[in-house]
N, C-alpha and C positions, 0 to 999 in steps of 0.2 A: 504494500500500500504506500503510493509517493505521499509524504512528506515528513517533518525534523520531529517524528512523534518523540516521547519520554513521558516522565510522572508530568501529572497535573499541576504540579507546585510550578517543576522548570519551564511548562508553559506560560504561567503564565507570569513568570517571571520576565522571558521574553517577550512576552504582550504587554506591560506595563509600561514600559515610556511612549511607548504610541500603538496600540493596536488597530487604530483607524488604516495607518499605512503600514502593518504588518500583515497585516488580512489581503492587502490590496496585494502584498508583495507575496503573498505565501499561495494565491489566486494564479498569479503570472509565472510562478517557479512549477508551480505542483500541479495543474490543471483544476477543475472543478470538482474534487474532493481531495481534501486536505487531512491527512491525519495527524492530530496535535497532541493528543494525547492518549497513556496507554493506563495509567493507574493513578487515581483509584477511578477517574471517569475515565471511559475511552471515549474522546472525544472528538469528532470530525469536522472541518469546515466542508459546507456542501452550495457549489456556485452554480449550480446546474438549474436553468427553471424549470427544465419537464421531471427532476429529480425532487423540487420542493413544489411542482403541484400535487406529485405522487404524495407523498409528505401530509399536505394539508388539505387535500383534496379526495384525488383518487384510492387511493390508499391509505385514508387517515385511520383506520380504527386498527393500522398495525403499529401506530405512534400512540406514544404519552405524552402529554403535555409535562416538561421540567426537564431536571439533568436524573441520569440513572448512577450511582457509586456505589461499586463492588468494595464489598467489605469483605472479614474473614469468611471463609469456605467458601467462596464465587458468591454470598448473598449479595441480591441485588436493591437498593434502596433509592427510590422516587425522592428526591430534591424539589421543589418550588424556592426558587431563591427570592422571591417576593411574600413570601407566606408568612413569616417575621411581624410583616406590615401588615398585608392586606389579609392573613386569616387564608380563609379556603374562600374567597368571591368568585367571581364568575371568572375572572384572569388566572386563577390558582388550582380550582377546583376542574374536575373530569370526570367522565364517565355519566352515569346517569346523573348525579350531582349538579352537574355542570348544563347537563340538557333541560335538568326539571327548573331551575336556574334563566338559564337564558329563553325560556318559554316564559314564564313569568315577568321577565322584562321587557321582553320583545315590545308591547302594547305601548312604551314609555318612549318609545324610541321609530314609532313611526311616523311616514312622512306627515302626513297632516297634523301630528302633532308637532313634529319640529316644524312646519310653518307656522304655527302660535306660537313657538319660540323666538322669530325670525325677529318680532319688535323688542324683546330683551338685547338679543346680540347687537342689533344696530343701535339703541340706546347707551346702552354699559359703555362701546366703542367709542360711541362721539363725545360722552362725558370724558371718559378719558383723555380724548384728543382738544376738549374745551380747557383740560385743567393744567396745559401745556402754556408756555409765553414761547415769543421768537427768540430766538438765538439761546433756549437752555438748553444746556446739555442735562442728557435724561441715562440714563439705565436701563434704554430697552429692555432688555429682557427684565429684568423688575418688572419694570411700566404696563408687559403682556401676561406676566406670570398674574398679578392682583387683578388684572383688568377681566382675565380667561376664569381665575377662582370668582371675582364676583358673580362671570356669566350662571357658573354651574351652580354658586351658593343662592340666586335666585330662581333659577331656571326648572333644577332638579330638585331641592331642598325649602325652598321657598321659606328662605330665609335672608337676614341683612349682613353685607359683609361690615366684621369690624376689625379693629389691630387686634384683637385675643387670638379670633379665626383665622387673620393672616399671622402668626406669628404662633401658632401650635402647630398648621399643618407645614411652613418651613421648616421650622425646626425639626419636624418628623421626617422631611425629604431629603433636609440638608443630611442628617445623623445616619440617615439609614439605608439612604441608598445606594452611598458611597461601597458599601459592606456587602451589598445583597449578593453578588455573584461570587464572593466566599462560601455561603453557606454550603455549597457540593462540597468542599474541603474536609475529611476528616478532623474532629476535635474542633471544628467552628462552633455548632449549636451548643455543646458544653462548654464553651466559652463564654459564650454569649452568657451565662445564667453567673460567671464568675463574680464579684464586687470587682471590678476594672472599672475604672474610671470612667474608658469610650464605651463598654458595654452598659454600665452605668445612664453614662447621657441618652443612649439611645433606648434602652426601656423606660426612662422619665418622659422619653417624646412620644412613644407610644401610650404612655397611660395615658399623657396627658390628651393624646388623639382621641384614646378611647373616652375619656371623659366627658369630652363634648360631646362624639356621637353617640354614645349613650343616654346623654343629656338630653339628646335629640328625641330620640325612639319613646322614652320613657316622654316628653310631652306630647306626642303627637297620642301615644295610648292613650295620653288621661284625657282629649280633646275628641276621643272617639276615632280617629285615623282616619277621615270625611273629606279629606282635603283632595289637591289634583297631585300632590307634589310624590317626586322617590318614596318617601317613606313613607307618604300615608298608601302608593299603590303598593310597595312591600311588606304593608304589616295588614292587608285589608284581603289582598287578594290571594285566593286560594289553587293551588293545581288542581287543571279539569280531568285529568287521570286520575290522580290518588285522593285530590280534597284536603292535601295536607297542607298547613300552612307555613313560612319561616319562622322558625322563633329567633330573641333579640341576637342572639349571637351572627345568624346569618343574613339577617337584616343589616346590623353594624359590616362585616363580613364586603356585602356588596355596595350598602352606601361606601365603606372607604375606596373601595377599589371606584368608583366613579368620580367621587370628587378628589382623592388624588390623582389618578392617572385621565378624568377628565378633563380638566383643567393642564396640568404640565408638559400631555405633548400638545397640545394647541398653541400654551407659549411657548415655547419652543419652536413651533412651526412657522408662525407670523415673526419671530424675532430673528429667523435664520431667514427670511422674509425679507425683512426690511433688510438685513446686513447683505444680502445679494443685492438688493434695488440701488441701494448704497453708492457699490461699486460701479453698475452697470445704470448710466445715466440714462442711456437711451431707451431702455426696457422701462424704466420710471417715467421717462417723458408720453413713452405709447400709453400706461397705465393710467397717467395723468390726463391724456386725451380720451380715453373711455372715461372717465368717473364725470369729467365737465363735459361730453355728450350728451351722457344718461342721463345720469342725479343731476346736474350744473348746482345750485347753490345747497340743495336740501340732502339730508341723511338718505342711507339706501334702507329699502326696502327687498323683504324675499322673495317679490314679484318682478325686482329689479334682476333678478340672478343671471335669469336665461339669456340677458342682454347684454352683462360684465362677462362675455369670452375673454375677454383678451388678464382681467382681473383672477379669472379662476387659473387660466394657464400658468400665468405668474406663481399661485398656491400650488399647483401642481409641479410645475420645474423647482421648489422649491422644496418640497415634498420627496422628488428625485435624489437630488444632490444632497439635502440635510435631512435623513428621513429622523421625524422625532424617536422611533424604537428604529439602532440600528442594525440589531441582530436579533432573533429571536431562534429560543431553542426547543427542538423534541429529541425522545428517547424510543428507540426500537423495544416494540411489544414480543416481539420475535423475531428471526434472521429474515431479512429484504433484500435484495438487488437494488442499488441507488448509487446511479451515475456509472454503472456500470460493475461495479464491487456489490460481493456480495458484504455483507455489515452482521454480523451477529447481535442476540439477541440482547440488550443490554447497552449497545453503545448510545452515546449521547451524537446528535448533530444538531451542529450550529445554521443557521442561514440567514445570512448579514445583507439585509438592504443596500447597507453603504458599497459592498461589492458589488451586490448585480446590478444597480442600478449604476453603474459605471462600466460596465460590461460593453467596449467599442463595438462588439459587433448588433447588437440592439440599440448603443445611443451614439451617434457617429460622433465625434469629441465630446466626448463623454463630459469632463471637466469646464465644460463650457456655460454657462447659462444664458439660456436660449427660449423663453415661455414660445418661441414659436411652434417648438416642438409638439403641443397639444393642439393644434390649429387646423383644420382641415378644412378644404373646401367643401361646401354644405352639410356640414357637422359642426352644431354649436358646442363648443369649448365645455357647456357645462354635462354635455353627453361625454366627449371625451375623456374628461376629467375625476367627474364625480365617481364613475365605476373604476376603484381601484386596480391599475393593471390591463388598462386600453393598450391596443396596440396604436393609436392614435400618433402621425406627424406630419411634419409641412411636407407636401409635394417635390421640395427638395433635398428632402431627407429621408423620406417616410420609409420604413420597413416594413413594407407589409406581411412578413410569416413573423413578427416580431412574438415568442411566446407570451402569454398571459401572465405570468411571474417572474416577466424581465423588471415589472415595478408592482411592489404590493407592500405602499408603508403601512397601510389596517391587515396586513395577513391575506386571508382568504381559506375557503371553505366554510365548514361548520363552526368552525374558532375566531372568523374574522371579528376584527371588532365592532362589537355590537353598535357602539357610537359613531361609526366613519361618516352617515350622513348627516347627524348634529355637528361633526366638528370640519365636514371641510362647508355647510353652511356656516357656522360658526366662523370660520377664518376669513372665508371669502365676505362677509359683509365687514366685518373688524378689518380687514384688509382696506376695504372700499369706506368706509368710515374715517379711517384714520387718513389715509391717502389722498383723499381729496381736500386736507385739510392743508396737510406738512408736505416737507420735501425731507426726510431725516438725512444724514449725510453722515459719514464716520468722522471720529474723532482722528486729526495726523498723529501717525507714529505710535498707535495701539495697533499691537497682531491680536485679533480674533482667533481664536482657537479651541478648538469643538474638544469637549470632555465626554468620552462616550462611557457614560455609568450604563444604569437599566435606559436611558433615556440620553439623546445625541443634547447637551445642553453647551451652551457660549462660558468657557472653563472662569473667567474673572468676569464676567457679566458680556453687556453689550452696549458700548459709551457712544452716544450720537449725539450730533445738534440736530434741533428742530428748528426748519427754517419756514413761514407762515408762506402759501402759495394762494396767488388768486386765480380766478380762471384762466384757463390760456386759450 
């Protein structure tokens, strides 16, 4: 099997000063399966897309969801390296769990309801963008991280964001996510439970997480649960198979897995967003001439979408090159053929956005940002776009046998993420809200540099000016 396999530790020892450009380079040396590691995970990078449709698609019930770690006598033990935080939710959990699960949500997350969304997301955005002067320099990503938690602390929760709520759930992201892909590591969980100082910080962040939303659960019960919002449909509504209801643990369980990971790749996604529009003046000058088109002086609307092509394509090439999860992982339920090897039963594999979606033979300069790439003659942008993993490009570029999981930053299959159409609505009006206000432009003589945790985030923030723009 090509590639620098050894223990798990020497991996990712090697992956730690930049595994963004080791991945890329371990891609180009090794072909599209990489073996990284041999114990106590055996670990694979897998760059192939008809390899991770099989994966997540056609052959998904011979995968687990998490990492697999052989311990004494070949036993094999299921890892969630997010499960610390989020519990068993709908991102951690599997199997019937996971189905009975995302059936019960399904109803919260359809389109007509995310169009009674559409006036929160365009509100939250342009307040934000009101609470802006010329020429300050801001903190992007700050600025999208509070801006994308209000969306969801109103949207799903229906509730008001304040500094308590913004300053429990950082502290829980800051503390804990930095850690989460130790957890496959032998001797990690018993650690965690030591008196350590950082093991310390980071269950004070979790209690304190659980505090609130429990705090949550516990009023909406005593209110009767009658409301529209996550938890009064999680504590009200029952499975039409079994009749059974969630109790508070898996209630808390899938609100955290929502409003944390609701909120953090969306800022994420808009601030790696603005840091491309940044650079490339001309892609903001086109963006700028659709939003004074469409909107000219007023907020958008969700009826405006079909009309912001050229605004979604921008979300989507962004989405490409900085996908908010840049790798995601399964574990073999049994021995598979994938990418040509066969894989026994037990091994872990990786499959990293950040590579195939730079993959030259699917995106011709891959490295480029180019929103024309989602553009197609008589195909609006938000056809192209919204269904994660189009093969959609310009006429002079376009690939057309381009596979379906040369781009898939929500996943796909039965696992994809359940929220992709709240949050590329979600981005694309905050996109088109903020944008036809400002011109943001990078601070001179800051390198931006992507920190790939569970989530691709800008490593010391993201420092811009805001410069105030009128019609053009």
């Amino acid at each position: 099997m090509p590639g620098p396999a050894g223990s798990a530790v020497a991996a990712l020892r090697r992956l730690r000063a930049d595994p963004l450009t080791r991945f890329l380079d371990l891609r180009r040396e090794y072909g599209p399966v990489v073996h990284l590691a041999t114990w106590p995970v055996s670990a694979y990078l897998v760059s192939d897309p008809e390899a991770i449709a099989d994966a997540l698609v056609g052959g998904h019930h011979s995968y687990g969801k998490g990492a697999a770690r052989r311990g004494r006598g070949g036993r094999v033990k299921v890892v969630q390296p997010l499960s610390l935080l989020l519990g068993r939710g709908l991102l951690t959990s599997s199997g019937p769990a996971h189905r009975t699960n995302r059936r019960l949500m399904q109803p919260l997350f359809h389109r007509r309801r995310i169009a009674g969304y559409g006036a929160a997301f365009s509100a939250i955005a342009d307040s934000t963008a009101r609470s802006w002067h010329d020429g300050q320099r801001l903190d992007v990503h700050t600025e999208m991280t509070e801006m994308t938690l209000e969306i969801v602390a109103r949207t799903l929760f229906d509730v008001a964001l304040d500094d308590t709520l913004i300053e429990v759930v950082r502290t829980a992201l800051n503390e804990n996510m930095p850690v989460a892909g130790r957890l496959a590591l032998p001797g990690f969980g018993a650690a965690e439970r030591l008196p350590l100082p950082a093991a310390r910080r980071r269950r004070a962040s979790r209690d304190a997480l659980d505090r609130m939303v429990y705090g949550l659960i516990a009023r909406r019960r005593a209110a009767g649960a009658t409301g529209d919002d996550l938890l009064c449909l999680l504590l009200s509504t029952q499975d039409a198979e079994t009749g059974v209801r969630m109790d508070d643990t898996q209630v808390r369980d899938e609100a955290l897995t929502l409003l944390l990971a609701g909120h953090e790749t969306t800022a994420n996604a808009l601030s790696w967003t603005f840091h491309l529009l940044g650079a490339n003046p001309q892609a903001e000058r086109e963006l700028h001439a659709e939003l004074d088109t469409v909107l000219g002086e007023r907020p958008p609307t969700i009826d405006d979408l079909p009309r912001l092509t050229y605004t979604q394509a921008v979300l989507n090439e962004s989405l490409r090159l900085y996908p908010p999860v840049w790798a995601m992982g399964r574990h073999l339920a049994e021995d598979r053929e994938v990418g040509g090897h066969l894989l026994p039963a037990g091994s872990t594999l990786l499959f990293s956005q950040w590579v195939v979606h730079r993959d030259e033979r699917w995106w011709p300069d891959p490295d480029r940002f180019d929103p024309t790439r989602w553009l197609r003659s008589g195909t609006d942008a938000a056809d192209a776009g919204t269904s994660a993993g189009t093969s959609a490009g310009t006429s002079a570029e376009a690939v057309p046998d381009r596979p379906r999981f040369a781009y898939f930053p929500f996943g796909g299959g039965p696992r994809q993420c359940i929220g992709n159409t709240f949050a590329l609505a979600e981005g694309a009006l905050a996109l088109a809200a903020i944008a036809r206000r400002w011109s943001l432009r990078p601070v001179p003589g800051i390198d931006v540099v992507p920190q790939p945790l569970v989530t691709l985030r800008p490593r010391d923030g993201l420092p811009m000016t805001a410069h105030i723009r009128r019609l053009s």
